[in-house]
C-alpha positions in Angstrom: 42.6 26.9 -27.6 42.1 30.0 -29.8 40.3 32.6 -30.7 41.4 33.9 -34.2 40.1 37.3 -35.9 41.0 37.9 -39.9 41.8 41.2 -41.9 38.2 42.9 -41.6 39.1 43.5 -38.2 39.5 46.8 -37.2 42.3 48.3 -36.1 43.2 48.5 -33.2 41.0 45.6 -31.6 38.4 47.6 -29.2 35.7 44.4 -28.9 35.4 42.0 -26.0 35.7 38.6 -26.9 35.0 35.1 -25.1 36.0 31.2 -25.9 34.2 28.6 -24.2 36.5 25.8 -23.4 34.6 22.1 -23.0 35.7 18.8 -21.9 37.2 19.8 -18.0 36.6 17.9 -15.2 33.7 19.0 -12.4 34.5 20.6 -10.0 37.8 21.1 -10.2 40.5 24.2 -10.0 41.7 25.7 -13.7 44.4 28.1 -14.4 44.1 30.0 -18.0 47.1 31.7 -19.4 45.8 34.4 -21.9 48.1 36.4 -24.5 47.5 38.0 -27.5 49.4 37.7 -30.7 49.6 39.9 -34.1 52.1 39.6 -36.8 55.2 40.7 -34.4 54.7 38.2 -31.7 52.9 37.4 -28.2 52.1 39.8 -25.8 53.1 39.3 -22.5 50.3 36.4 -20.4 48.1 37.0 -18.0 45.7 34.3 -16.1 42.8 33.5 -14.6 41.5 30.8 -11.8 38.6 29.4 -12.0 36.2 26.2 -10.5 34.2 24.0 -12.4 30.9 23.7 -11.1 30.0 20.1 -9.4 28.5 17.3 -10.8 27.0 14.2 -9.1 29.5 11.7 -8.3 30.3 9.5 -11.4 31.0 6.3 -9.6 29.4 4.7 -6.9 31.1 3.9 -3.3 33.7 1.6 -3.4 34.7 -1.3 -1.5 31.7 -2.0 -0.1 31.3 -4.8 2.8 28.0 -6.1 4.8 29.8 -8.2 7.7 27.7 -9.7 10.6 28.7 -9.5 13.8 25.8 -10.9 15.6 22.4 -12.7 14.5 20.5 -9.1 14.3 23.4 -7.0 13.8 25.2 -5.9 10.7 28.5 -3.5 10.0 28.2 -2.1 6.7 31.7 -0.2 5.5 32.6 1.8 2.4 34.9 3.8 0.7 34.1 6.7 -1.1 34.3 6.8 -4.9 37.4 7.1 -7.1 39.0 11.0 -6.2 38.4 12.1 -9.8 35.2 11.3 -9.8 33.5 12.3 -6.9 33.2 15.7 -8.6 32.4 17.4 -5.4 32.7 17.0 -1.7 30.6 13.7 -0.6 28.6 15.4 2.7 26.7 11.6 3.3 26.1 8.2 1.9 22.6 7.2 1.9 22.0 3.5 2.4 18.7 1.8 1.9 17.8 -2.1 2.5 15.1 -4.3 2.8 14.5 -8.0 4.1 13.6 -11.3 2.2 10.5 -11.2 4.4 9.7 -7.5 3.9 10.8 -6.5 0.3 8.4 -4.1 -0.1 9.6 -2.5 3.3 12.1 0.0 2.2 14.5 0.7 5.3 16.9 3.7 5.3 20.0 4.9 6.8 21.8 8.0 6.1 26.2 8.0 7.1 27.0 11.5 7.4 30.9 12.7 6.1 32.3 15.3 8.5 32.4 18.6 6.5 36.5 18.9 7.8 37.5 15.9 5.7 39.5 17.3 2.7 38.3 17.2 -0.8 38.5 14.4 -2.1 38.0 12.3 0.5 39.2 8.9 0.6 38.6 7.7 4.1 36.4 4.9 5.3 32.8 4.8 6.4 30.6 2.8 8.5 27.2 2.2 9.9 26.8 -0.4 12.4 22.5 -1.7 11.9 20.8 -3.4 14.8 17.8 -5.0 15.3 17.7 -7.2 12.5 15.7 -10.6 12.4 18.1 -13.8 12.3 18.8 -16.3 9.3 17.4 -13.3 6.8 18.9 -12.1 3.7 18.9 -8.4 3.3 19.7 -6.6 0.2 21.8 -3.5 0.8 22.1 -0.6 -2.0 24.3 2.8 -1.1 25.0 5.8 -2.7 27.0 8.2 -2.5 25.7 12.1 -2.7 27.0 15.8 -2.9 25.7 19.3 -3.5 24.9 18.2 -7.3 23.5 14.6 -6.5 23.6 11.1 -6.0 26.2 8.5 -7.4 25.0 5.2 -8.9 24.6 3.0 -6.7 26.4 -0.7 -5.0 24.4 -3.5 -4.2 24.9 -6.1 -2.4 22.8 -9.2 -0.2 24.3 -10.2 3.3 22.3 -13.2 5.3 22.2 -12.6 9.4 23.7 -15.7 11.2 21.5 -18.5 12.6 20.2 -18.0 16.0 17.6 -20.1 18.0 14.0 -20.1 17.2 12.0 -17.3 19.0 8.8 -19.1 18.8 7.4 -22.2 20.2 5.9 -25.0 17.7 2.3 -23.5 16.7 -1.0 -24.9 16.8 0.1 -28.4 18.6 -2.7 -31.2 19.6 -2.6 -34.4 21.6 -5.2 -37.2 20.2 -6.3 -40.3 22.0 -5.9 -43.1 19.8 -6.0 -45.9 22.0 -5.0 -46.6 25.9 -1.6 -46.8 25.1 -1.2 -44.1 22.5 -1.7 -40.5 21.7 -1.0 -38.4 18.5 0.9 -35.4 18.8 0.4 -33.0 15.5 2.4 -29.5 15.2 3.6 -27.3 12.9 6.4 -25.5 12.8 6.9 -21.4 14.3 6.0 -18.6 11.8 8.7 -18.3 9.2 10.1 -15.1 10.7 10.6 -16.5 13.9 12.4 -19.9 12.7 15.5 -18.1 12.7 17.3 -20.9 10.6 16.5 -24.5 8.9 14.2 -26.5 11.8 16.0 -30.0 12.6 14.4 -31.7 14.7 11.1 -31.7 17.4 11.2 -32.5 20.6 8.9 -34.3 22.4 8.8 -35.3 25.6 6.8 -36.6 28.6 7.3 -37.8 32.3 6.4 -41.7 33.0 6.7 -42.8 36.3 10.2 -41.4 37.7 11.6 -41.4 34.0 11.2 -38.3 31.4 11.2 -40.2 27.7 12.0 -38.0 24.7 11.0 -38.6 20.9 12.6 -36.8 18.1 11.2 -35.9 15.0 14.4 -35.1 12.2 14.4 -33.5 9.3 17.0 -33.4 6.6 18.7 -30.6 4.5 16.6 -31.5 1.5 13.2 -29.4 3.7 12.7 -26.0 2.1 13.8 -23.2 4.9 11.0 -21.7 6.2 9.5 -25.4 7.3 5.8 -24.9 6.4 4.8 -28.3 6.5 2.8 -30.0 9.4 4.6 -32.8 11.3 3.3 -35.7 13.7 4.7 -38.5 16.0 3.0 -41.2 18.0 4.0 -42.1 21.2 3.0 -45.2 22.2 3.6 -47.6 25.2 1.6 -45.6 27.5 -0.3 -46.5 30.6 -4.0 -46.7 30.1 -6.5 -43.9 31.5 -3.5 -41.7 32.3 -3.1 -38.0 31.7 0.4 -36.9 30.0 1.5 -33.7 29.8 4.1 -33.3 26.5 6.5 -30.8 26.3 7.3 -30.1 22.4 10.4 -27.6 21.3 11.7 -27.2 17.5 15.6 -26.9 17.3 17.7 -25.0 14.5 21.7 -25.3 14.5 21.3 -22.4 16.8 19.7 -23.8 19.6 15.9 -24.3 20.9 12.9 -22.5 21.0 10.9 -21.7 23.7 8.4 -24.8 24.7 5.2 -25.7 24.4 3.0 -28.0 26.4 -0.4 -29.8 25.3 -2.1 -32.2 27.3 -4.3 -35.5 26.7 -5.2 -38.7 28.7 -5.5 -42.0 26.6 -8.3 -44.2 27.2 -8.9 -47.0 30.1 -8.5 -50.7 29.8 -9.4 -53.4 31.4 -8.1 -53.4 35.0 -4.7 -54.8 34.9 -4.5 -56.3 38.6 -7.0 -57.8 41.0 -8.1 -56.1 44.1 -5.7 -56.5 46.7 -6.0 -57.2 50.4 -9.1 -58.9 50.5 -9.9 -59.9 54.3 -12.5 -61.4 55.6 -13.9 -61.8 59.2 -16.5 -63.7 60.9 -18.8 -61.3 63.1 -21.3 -64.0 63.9 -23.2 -68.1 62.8 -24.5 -66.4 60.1 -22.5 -62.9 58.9 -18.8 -62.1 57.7 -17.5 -58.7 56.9 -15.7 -58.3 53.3 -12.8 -55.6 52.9 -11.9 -55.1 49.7 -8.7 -53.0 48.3 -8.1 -51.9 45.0 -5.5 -52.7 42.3 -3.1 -50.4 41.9 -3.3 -46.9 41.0 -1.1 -48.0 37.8 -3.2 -50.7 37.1 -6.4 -49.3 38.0 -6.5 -48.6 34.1 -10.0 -46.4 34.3 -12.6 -45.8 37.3 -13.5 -48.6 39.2 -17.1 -48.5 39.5 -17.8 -51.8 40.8 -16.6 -55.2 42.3 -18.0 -58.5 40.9 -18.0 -61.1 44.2 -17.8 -64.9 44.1 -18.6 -66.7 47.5 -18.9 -70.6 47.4 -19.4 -72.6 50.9 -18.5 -76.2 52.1 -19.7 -78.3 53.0 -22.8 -76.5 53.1 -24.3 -73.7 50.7 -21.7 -75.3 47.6 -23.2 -73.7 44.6 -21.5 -70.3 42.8 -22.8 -67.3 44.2 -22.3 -63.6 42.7 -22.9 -60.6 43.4 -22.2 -57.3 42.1 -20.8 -54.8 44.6 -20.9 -51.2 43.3 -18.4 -48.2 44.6 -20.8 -45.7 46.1 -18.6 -43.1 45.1 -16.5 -43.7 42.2 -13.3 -41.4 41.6 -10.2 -41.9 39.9 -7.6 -43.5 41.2 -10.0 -45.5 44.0 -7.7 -45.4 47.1 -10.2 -45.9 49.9 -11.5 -49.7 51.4 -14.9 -51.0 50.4 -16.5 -53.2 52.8 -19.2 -55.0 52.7 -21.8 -57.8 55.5 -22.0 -60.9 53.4 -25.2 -62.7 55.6 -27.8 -65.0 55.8 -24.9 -67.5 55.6 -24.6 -70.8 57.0 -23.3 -71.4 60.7 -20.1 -73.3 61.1 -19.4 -73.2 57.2 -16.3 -72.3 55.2 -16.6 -70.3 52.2 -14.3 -69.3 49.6 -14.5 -65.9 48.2 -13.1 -63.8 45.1 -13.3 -60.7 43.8 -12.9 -58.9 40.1 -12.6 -54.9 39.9 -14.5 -53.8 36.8 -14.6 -50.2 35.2 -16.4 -49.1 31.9 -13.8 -51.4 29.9 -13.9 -54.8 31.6 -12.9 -56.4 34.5 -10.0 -57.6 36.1 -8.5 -61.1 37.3 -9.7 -62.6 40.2 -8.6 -61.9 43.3 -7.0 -65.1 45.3 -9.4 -67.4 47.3 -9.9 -65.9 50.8 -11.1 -68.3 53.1 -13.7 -68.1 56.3 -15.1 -70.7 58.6 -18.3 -68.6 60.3 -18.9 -68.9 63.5 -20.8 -71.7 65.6 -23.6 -71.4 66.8 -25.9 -74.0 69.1 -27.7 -77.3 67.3 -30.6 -76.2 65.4 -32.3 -79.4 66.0 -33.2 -81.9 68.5 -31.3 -85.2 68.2 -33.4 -87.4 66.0 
């Protein structure tokens, strides 16, 4: 550059003069080489050192990488901007990230340079970011800043891996639909807690000595987070029993904690006659009636009364019943019901059955147990 003076000058030269030179680089060391020159040639140079001022970096951080290394944990890496255009000594990166769920949560983390790193620096930098929720997308944008300001910025989106569901199935009822069948309805956790695509329910319940398990599926066509409500009936139950069904969700990461809803379907007719039915001859005219239960299993509801059937022969031939209520009625009936069948005929045989009923119907008869009574002495003169 120059700095030129013309003839009006006076001579000699005695006034300062000053040249702005444009166009350098920020923050960055210049050497100027001054001479002067008349009509006779160049004096000898002199110079001068001088340092830009800074400016804020004029690229953002380079290389930038989000990589999971667990489902709630992220290591974010970066490399400063190019050397000429950091334009000043990077002292930190600020990063700031938000999730798909939160995006109006702004998050922020600040990766500090160490102040003995030479100028420019060109070393790599990390942040490792815990406690992050599973299966979510988070959208990362860091900058790089110095004395003078902040850099534009990189963005990028990562998505934490899958990991199983951290909530049970919400909101899940049993419903009676008939003795042999009960509806289960669920929906699926809250959509933070899904922690990846649902694939399947789990349902399962104890019959017997033997745990059964239904499945409900779903495809890759269901929208992630599932917000739909799902149902399955489970059917070929045992009448008036209480189940207990254990339901779990599953992802591709595993299964989320259970949860357990319980329901009882409704009775049926007893399924079996009453068992062990003895009968015993006390005297002429009396026999005493022991009656057993069907079943627990086929019990089917409460048992809250036996329907009799005696017939005699030769004598006393015609049907009769009788009903023979439980005094105390409970669920399953385990205990022997007896009963003093009198005013019977001496010396007779009678045939008897017995039906179990409960608030449904009644059961089969029982087999025929037959009893001759007792003797007893002529009731009448010979005629």
């Amino acid at each position: 550059s120059f700095i030129h003076f013309d003839d009006t000058k006076t001579y000699p030269l005695d006034i300062s003069s000053q040249i702005s030179v444009s166009s350098l680089l920020p923050y960055t060391e210049y050497t100027f080489t001054i001479i002067a020159t008349n009509d006779g040639g160049s004096s000898p140079s002199v110079t001068v050192m001088d340092t830009t001022q800074q400016a804020a970096p004029a690229e953002a951080p380079q290389n930038v990488t989000a990589v999971p290394t667990s489902p709630t944990v992220i290591l974010f890496t970066c490399y400063p901007p190019s050397p000429s255009l950091q334009n000043g000594p990077i002292h930190n990166f600020t990063l700031v990230y938000y999730s798909e769920w939160n995006p109006d949560t702004i998050e922020s983390e600040t990766i500090s340079v160490d102040t003995t790193e030479p100028y420019p620096t060109m070393l790599q930098h990390q942040i490792v970011l815990s406690s992050l929720q599973p299966y979510t997308e988070y959208t990362f944008t860091i900058i790089a800043v110095n004395d003078a300001g902040n850099s534009p910025g990189t963005t990028l989106t990562t998505r934490t891996p899958i990991t199983a569901p951290t909530e049970s199935p919400q909101s899940v009822t049993a419903t009676t639909v008939s003795s042999t069948t009960i509806l289960i309805h669920m929906y699926p956790p809250s959509a933070i807690h899904q922690n990846g695509p649902i694939r399947n329910y789990t349902v399962s319940y104890t019959q017997g000595n033997e745990v059964i398990t239904s499945f409900i599926h779903f495809d890759d066509t269901e929208t992630y987070p599932l917000d739909i409500s799902s149902q399955i009936s489970v059917s070929s139950l045992l009448p008036y029993t209480e189940y207990t069904f254990t339901i779990i969700a599953t992802n591709d990461g595993g299964s989320s904690p259970s949860v357990t809803v319980t329901a009882r379907t409704d009775p049926a007719a007893p399924s079996e006659p009453p068992q062990n039915i003895t009968a015993h001859s006390n005297n002429p005219t009396t026999v005493t009636l022991s009656i057993y239960p069907p079943s627990s299993y086929h019990q089917n509801g409460i048992i809250t009364s036996y329907r009799v059937s005696i017939q005699g022969t030769p004598f006393d031939s015609s049907l009769q019943e009788f009903s023979l209520p439980i005094s105390s009625p409970v669920y399953p009936l385990s205990s022997t019901t007896t009963h003093v069948l009198s005013q019977l005929h001496a010396y007779n045989t009678y045939s008897i059955s017995v039906v179990a009923i409960n608030s449904v119907g009644k059961s089969a008869a029982s087999s025929p147990v037959s009893i001759t009574t007792l003797q007893s002495a002529p009731a009448e003169a010979p005629q």
